[in-house]
C-alpha positions as CSV (number, residue, x, y, z in Angstrom):
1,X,-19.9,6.1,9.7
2,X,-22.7,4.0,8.4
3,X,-23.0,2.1,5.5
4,X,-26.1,0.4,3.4
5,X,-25.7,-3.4,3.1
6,X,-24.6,-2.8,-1.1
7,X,-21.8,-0.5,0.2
8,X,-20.3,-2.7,2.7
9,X,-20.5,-6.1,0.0
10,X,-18.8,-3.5,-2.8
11,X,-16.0,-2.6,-0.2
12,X,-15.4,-6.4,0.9
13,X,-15.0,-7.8,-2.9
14,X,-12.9,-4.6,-3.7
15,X,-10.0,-5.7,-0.9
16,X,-9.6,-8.0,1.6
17,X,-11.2,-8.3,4.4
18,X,-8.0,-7.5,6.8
19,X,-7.2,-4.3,5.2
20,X,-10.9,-3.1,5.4
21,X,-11.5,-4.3,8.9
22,X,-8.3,-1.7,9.6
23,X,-9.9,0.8,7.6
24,X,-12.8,0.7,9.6
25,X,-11.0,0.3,13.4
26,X,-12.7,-3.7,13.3
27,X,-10.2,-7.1,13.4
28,X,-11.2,-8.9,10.4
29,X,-13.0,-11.5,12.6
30,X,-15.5,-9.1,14.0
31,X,-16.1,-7.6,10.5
32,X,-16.6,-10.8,9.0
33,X,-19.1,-11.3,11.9
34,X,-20.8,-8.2,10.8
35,X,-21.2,-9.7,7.4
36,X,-22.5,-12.9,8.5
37,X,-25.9,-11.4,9.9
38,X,-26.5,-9.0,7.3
39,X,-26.2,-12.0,5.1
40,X,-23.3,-10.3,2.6
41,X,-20.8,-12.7,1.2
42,X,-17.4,-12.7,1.5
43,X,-14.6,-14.0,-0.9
44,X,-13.6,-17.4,-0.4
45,X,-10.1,-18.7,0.4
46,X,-7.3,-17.7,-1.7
47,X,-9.6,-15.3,-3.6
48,X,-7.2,-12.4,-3.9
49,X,-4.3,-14.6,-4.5
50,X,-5.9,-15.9,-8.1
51,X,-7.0,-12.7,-8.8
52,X,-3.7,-11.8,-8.3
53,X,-2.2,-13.8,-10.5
54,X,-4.5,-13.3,-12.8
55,X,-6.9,-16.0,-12.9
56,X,-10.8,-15.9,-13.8
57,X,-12.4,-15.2,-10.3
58,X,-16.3,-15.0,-9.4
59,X,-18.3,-12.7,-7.6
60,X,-20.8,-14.6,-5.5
61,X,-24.1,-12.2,-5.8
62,X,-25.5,-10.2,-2.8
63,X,-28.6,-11.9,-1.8
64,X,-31.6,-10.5,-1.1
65,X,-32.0,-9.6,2.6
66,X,-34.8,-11.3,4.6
67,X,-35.9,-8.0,5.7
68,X,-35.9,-6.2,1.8
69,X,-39.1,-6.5,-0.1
């Protein structure tokens, strides 16, 4: 399965990272690895827990890639 850059940084803000990394047959160190050189962010620490309980959280933006125009 392949995914476009937009797709994967969707996916990672929509669950965590260790659930998706399961998903995709990756540990979530090796998908977080994957997101590092494409330049997609990730949540920070304790993200889901405050969205959980209900707390304001913010999206970081998906940068542009070096290699877009």
């Amino acid at each position: 399965m392949r995914l476009t850059r937009k797709e994967l940084y969707d996916q990672i803000w929509s669950e965590p990272i260790w659930t998706l990394a399961k998903k995709y047959g990756f540990s979530d160190v090796g998908l977080a690895k994957i997101c590092r050189k494409h330049n997609i962010p990730r949540p920070p620490r304790g993200y889901w827990a405050q969205k959980k309980a209900g707390l304001r959280v913010i999206q970081a933006p998906l940068p542009k890639n070096s290699k877009e125009t």
